[in-house]
TORMAR-326072 format. One record per residue (C-alpha): residue in one letter; x, y, z. Coordinates in steps of 0.2 Angstrom, whole numbers, plus 2048, in hexadecimal, padded with zeros to 3 digits. Example, Ala and Ser with C-alpha at 12.3 -4.5 7.8 and 13.67 -1.06 7.14 Angstrom:
% TORMAR-326072
(site 'A',(83E,7EA,827)),
(site 'S',(844,7FB,824)),
//
This chain:
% TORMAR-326072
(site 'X',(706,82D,819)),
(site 'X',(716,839,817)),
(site 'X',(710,849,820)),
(site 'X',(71A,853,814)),
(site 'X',(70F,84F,805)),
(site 'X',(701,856,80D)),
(site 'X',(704,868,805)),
(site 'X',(701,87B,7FE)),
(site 'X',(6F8,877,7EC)),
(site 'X',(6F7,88C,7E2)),
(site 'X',(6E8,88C,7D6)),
(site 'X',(6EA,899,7C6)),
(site 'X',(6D9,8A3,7C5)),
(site 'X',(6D0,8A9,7B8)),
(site 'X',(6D5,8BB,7BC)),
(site 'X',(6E9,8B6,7BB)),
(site 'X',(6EB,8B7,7CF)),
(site 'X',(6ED,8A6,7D9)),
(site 'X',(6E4,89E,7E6)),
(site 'X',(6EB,892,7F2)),
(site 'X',(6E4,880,7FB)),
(site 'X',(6EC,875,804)),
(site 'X',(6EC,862,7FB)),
(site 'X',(6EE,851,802)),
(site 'X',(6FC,841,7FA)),
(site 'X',(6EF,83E,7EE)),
(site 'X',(6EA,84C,7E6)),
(site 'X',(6D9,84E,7F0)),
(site 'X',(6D4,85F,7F9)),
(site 'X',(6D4,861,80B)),
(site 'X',(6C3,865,80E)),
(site 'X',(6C3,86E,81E)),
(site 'X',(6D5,87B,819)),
(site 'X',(6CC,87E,808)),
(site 'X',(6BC,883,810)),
(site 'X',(6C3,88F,81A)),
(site 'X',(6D3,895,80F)),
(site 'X',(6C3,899,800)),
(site 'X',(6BE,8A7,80E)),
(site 'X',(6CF,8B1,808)),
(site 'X',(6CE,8AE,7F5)),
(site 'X',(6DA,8BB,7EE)),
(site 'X',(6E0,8C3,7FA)),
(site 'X',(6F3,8C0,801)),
(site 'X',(6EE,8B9,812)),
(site 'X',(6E6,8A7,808)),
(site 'X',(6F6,8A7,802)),
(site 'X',(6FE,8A8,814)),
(site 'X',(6F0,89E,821)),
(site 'X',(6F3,88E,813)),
(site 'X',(705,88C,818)),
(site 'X',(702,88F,828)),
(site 'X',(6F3,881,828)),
(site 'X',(6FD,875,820)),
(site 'X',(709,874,82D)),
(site 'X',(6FB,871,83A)),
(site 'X',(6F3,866,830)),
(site 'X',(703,85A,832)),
(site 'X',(705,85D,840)),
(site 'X',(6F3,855,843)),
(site 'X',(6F5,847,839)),
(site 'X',(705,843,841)),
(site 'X',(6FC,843,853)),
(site 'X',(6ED,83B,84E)),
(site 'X',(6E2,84A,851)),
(site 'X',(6D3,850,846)),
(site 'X',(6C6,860,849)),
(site 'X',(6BB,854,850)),
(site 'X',(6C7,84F,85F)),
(site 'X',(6D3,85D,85F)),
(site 'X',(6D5,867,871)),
(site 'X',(6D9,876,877)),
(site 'X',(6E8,86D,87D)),
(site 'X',(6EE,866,871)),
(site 'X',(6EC,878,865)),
(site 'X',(6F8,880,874)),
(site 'X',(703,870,870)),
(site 'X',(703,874,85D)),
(site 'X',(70A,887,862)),
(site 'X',(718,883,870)),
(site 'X',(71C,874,862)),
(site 'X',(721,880,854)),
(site 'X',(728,88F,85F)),
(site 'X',(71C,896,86B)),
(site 'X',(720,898,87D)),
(site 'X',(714,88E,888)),
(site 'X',(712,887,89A)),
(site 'X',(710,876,896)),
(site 'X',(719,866,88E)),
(site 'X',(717,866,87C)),
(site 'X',(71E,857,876)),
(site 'X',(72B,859,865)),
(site 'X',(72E,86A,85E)),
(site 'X',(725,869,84E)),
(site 'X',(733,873,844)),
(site 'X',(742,86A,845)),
(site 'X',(753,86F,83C)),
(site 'X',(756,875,82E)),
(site 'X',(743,87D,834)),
(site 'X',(743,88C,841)),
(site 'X',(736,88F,84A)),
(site 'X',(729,89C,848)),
(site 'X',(72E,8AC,84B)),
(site 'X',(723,8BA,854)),
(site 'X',(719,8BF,847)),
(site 'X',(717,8AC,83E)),
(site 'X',(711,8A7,850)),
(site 'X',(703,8B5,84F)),
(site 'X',(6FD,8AE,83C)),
(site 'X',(6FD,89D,842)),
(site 'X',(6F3,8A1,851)),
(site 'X',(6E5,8AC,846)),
(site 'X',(6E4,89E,839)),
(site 'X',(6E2,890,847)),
(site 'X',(6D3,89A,84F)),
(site 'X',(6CB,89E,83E)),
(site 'X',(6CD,88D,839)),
(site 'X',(6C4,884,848)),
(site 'X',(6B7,890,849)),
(site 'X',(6B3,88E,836)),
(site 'X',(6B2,87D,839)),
(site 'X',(6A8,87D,848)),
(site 'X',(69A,889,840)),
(site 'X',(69B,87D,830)),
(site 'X',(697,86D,839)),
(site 'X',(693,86F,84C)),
(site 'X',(6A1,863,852)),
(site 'X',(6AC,866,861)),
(site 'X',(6A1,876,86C)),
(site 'X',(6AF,873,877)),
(site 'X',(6BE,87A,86F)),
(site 'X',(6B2,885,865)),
(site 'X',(6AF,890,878)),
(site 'X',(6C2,88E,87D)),
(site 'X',(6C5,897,86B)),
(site 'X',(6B5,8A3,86C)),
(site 'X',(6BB,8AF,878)),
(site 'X',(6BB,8C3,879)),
(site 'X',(6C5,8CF,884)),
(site 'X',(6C2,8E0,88A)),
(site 'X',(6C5,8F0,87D)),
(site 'X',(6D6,8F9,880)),
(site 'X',(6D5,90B,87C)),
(site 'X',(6DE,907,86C)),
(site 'X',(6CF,8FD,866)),
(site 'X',(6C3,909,86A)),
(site 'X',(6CF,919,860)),
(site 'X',(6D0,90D,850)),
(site 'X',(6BD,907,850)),
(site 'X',(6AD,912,84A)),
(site 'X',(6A1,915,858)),
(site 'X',(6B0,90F,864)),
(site 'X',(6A9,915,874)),
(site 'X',(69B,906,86F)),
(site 'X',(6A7,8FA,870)),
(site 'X',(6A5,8EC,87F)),
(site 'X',(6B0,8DE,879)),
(site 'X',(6BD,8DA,86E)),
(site 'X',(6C1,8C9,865)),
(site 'X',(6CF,8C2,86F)),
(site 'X',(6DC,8B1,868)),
(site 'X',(6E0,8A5,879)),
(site 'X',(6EC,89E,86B)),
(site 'X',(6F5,8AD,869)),
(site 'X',(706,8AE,872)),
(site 'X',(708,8C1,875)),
(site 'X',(717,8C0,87B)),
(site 'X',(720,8CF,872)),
(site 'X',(70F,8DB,873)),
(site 'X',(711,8EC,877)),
(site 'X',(725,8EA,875)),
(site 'X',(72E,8F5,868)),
(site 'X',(737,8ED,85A)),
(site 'X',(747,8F0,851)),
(site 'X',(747,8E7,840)),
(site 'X',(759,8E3,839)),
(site 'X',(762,8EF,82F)),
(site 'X',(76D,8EB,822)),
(site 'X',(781,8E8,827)),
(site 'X',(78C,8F8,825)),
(site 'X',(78F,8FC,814)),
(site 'X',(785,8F0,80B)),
(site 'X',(781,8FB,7FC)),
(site 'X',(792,8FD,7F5)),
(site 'X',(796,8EC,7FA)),
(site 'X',(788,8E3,7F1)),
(site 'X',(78C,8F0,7E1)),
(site 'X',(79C,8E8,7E1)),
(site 'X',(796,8D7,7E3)),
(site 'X',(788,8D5,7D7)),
(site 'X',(78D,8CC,7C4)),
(site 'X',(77E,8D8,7B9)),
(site 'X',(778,8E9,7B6)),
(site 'X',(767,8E2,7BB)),
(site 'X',(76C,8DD,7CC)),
(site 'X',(776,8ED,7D3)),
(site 'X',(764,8F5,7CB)),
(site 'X',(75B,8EA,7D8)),
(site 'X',(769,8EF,7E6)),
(site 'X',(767,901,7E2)),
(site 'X',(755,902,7E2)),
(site 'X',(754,8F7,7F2)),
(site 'X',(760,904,7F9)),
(site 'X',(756,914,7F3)),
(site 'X',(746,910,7F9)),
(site 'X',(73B,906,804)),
(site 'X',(733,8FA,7F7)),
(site 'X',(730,8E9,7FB)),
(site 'X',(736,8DB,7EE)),
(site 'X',(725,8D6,7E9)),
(site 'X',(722,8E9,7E4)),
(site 'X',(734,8E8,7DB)),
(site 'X',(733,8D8,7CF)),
(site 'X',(720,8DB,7CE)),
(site 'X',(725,8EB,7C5)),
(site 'X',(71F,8EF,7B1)),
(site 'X',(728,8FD,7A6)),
(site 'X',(719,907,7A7)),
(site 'X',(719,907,7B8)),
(site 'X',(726,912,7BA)),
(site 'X',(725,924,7B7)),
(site 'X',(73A,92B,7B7)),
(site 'X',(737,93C,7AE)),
(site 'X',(732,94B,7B7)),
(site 'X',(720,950,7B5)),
(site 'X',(719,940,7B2)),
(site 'X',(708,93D,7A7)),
(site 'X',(700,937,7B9)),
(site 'X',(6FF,948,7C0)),
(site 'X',(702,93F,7D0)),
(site 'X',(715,945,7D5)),
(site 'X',(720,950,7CB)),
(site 'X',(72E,949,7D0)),
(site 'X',(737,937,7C7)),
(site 'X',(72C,92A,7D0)),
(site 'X',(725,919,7CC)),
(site 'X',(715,910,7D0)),
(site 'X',(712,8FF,7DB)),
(site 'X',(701,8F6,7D4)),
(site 'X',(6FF,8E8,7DB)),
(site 'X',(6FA,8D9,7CE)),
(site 'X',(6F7,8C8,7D1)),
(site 'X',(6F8,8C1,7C2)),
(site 'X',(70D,8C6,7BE)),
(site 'X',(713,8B7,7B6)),
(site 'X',(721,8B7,7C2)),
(site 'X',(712,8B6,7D1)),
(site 'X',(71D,8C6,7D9)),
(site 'X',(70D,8D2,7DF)),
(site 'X',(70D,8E2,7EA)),
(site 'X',(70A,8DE,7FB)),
(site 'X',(6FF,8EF,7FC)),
(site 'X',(6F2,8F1,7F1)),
(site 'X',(6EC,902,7EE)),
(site 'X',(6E1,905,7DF)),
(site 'X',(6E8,908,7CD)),
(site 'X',(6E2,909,7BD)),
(site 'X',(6EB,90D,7AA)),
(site 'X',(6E4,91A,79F)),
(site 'X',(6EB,91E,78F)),
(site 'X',(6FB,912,795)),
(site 'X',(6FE,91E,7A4)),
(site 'X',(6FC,915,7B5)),
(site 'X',(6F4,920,7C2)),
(site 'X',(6F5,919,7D1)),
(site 'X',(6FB,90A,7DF)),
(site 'X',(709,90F,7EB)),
(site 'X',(714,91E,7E6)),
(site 'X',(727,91C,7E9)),
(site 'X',(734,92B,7E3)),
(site 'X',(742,926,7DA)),
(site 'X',(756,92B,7DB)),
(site 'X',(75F,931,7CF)),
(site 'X',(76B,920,7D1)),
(site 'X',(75B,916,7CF)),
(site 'X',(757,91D,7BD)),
(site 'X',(76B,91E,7B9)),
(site 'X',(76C,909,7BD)),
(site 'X',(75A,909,7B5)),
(site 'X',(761,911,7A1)),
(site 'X',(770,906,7A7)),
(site 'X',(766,8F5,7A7)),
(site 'X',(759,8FA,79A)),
(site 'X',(767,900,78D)),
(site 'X',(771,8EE,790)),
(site 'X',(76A,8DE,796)),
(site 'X',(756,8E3,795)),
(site 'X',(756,8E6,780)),
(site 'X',(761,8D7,780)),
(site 'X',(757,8CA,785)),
(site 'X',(744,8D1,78A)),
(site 'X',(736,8CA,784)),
(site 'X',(725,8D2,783)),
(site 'X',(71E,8CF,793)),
(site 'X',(721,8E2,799)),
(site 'X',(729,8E1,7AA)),
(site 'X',(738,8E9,7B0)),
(site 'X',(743,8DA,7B7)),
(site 'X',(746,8CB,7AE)),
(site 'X',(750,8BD,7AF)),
(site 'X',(763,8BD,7A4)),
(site 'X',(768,8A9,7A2)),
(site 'X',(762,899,7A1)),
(site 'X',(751,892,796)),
(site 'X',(747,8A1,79F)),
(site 'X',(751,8AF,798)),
(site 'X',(748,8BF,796)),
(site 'X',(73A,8BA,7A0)),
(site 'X',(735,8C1,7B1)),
(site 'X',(740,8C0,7BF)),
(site 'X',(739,8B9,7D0)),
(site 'X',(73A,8C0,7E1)),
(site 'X',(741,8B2,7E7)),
(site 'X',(74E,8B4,7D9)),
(site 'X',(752,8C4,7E1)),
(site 'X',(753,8BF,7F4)),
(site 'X',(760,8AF,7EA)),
(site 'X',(76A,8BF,7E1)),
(site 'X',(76C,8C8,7F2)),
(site 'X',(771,8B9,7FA)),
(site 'X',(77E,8B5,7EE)),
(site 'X',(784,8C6,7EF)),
(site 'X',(785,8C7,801)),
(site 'X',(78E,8B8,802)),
(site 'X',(79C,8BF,7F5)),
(site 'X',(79E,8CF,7FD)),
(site 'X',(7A1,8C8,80E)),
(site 'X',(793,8D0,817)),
(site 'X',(78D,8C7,828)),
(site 'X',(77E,8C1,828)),
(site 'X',(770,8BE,819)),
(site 'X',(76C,8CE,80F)),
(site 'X',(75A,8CE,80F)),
(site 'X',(750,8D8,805)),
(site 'X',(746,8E0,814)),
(site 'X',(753,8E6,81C)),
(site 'X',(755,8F1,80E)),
(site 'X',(745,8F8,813)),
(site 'X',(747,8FB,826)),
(site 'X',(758,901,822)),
(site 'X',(750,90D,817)),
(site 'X',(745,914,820)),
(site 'X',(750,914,82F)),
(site 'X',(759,921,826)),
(site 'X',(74C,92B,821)),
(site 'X',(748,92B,832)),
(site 'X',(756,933,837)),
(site 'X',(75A,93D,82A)),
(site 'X',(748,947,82C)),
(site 'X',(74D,94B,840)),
(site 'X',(742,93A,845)),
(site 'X',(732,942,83E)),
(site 'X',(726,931,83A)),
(site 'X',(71E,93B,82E)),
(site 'X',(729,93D,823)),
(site 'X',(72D,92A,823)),
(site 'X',(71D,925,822)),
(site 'X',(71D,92E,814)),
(site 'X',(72B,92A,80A)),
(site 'X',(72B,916,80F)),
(site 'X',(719,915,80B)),
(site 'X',(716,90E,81E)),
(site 'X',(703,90C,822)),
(site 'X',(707,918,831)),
(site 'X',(714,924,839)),
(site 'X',(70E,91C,848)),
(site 'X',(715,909,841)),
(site 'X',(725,913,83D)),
(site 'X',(727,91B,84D)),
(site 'X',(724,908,856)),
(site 'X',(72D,900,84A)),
(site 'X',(73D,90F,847)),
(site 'X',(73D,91C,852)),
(site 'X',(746,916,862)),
(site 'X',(758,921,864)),
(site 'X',(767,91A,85C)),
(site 'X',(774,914,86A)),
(site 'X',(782,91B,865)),
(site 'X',(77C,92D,85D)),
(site 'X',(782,93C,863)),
(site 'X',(773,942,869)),
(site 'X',(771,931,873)),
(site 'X',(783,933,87A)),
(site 'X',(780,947,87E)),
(site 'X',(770,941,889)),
(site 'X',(779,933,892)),
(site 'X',(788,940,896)),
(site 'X',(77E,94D,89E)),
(site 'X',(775,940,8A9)),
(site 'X',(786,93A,8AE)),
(site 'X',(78A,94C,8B0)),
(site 'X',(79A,94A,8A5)),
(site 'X',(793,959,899)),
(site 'X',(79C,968,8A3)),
//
């Protein structure tokens, strides 16, 4: 059997979202991940648990193991195999080049699904009460737990992973920015109107590329005093939609509805004037060129597909490209765009997390106080502390 044919299978639903499964050579379902993968229909984590399956599942065939016979043991094996540090011999990592191995917060998927998986199985059929009470464990509350929960000072026990590396818990994080003058390099760089568009809203905001090429024109709202009543100033509004014919979809998804054509709702992101200026650039030029009547803001310019939707991944191909002819360092992703965003915001407001929070649409000042607010090495501020420790400010 080639383990690489065992694979991710989407499934177009009624309502126009997808569903996802995992498949073997022939066609044929893989009972147990499509038990388990139905508990997530339509949401984003089905989507995200069925490649992370898949790969354990090859990895089972490939050692001979089933959910019958499966250890403890050998699930730590599985984790140390594609990246996870663990105190024991794992045999051959899992991932091998051109594949890296998991990263942090990959690690912290695949260790969720894994539990959820077995113990699904487990209550299904019976099988293997071994594994099942090495995976059914609990800890003790932290006062975090007890501050997020209702009737928290109830709380006795919390479920706990043994799967779970941990290893970066508790530790602040610094997500990449984007290289020193990336906007005006990538403006340079980019061949269309449509493109620098994409560069210039990346830059002026903190929207996601699913949010960006999941877009409609009557999602956005670019005069004062909008019909939505919901923010005077130019703005434009994220629904998600599962069923885009380019598959791009919010990651959040916030209620919205249409009335009268006038979209009320989703997440809420001001706009610049340069963002409106590439906009009636765009929609003046290549947009009432080649657009057909699907209604979403991005599409694509060449090639049999013209005037349909653009892709995300598209975009992420675009940026690359660009990066690449501009001589940046490094692979301009389009996240970056978004911690550099709001790193700047950050800063520009005096390190209020408020203010981020609320401009980045960030679930919490707290996440952007972990995730942004450590002090900047080389800011004055930080040089002026350091100076009168050393006693070198008199």
């Amino acid at each position: 059997m080639v383990l690489n044919d065992l694979r991710v299978q989407s499934l177009k639903r009624a309502g126009g979202g997808l569903s996802y499964t995992v498949v073997w050579p022939d066609g044929s379902v893989e009972e147990e991940a499509d038990s388990y993968l139905r508990m997530f229909e339509g949401s984003g984590t089905q989507k995200t648990y069925a490649y992370a399956l898949v790969d354990h599942l090859r990895w089972r065939v490939r050692e001979g193991v089933t959910t019958e016979s499966v250890t403890f043991l050998d699930l730590q094996r599985y984790m140390g195999a594609v990246g996870a540090y663990v105190p024991m011999p794992f045999g051959r990592p899992w991932r091998v080049p051109p594949q890296r191995p998991y990263g942090q917060s990959a690690l912290d998927v695949a260790a969720a699904c894994l539990k959820g998986f077995y113990l699904h199985q487990f209550a299904r059929t019976g099988t293997n009460s071994e594994l099942r009470a090495a995976l059914d464990v609990s800890r003790i509350p932290t006062q975090r737990d007890r501050s997020r929960a209702f009737l928290g000072h109830t709380l006795t026990s919390m479920p706990a992973n043994p799967l779970a590396t941990g290893k970066n818990k508790g530790r602040r994080r610094h997500p990449k920015m984007l290289p020193e003058g990336t906007r005006p390099s990538l403006l340079k760089a980019v061949n269309t109107a449509r493109d620098a568009m994409v560069v210039t809203w990346l830059s002026d905001t903190s929207l996601r590329i699913g949010g960006l090429t999941g877009l409609h024109l009557v999602d956005l709202h670019l005069r004062e005093n909008a019909a939505c009543q919901e923010c005077r100033d130019p703005h434009l509004h994220v629904c998600h939609r599962p069923g885009n014919p380019n598959r791009s979809a919010a990651k959040i998804k916030p209620d919205w509805r249409m009335i009268d054509g006038v979209i009320t709702g989703g997440e809420i992101y001001r706009v610049s004037p340069a963002m409106i200026s590439t906009y009636f650039t765009y929609m003046t030029t290549e947009y009432a060129k080649v657009a057909t009547g699907h209604g979403m803001l991005l599409i694509q310019l060449a090639g049999p597909s013209r005037g349909e939707p653009w892709s995300a991944d598209a975009a992420r191909g675009m940026l690359k490209r660009a990066g690449r002819r501009a001589d940046l360092p490094g692979r301009i992703l389009p996240k970056a765009f978004r911690h550099q965003f709001t790193n700047d915001v950050l800063d520009a407001s005096d390190g209020d997390p408020f203010v981020a929070k609320a401009v980045g649409n960030w679930a919490s000042a707290k996440m952007v106080d972990e995730v942004y607010g450590h002090p900047d090495l080389h800011s004055p501020q930080f040089s002026r502390a350091l100076e009168a420790v050393w006693g070198e400010d008199q």
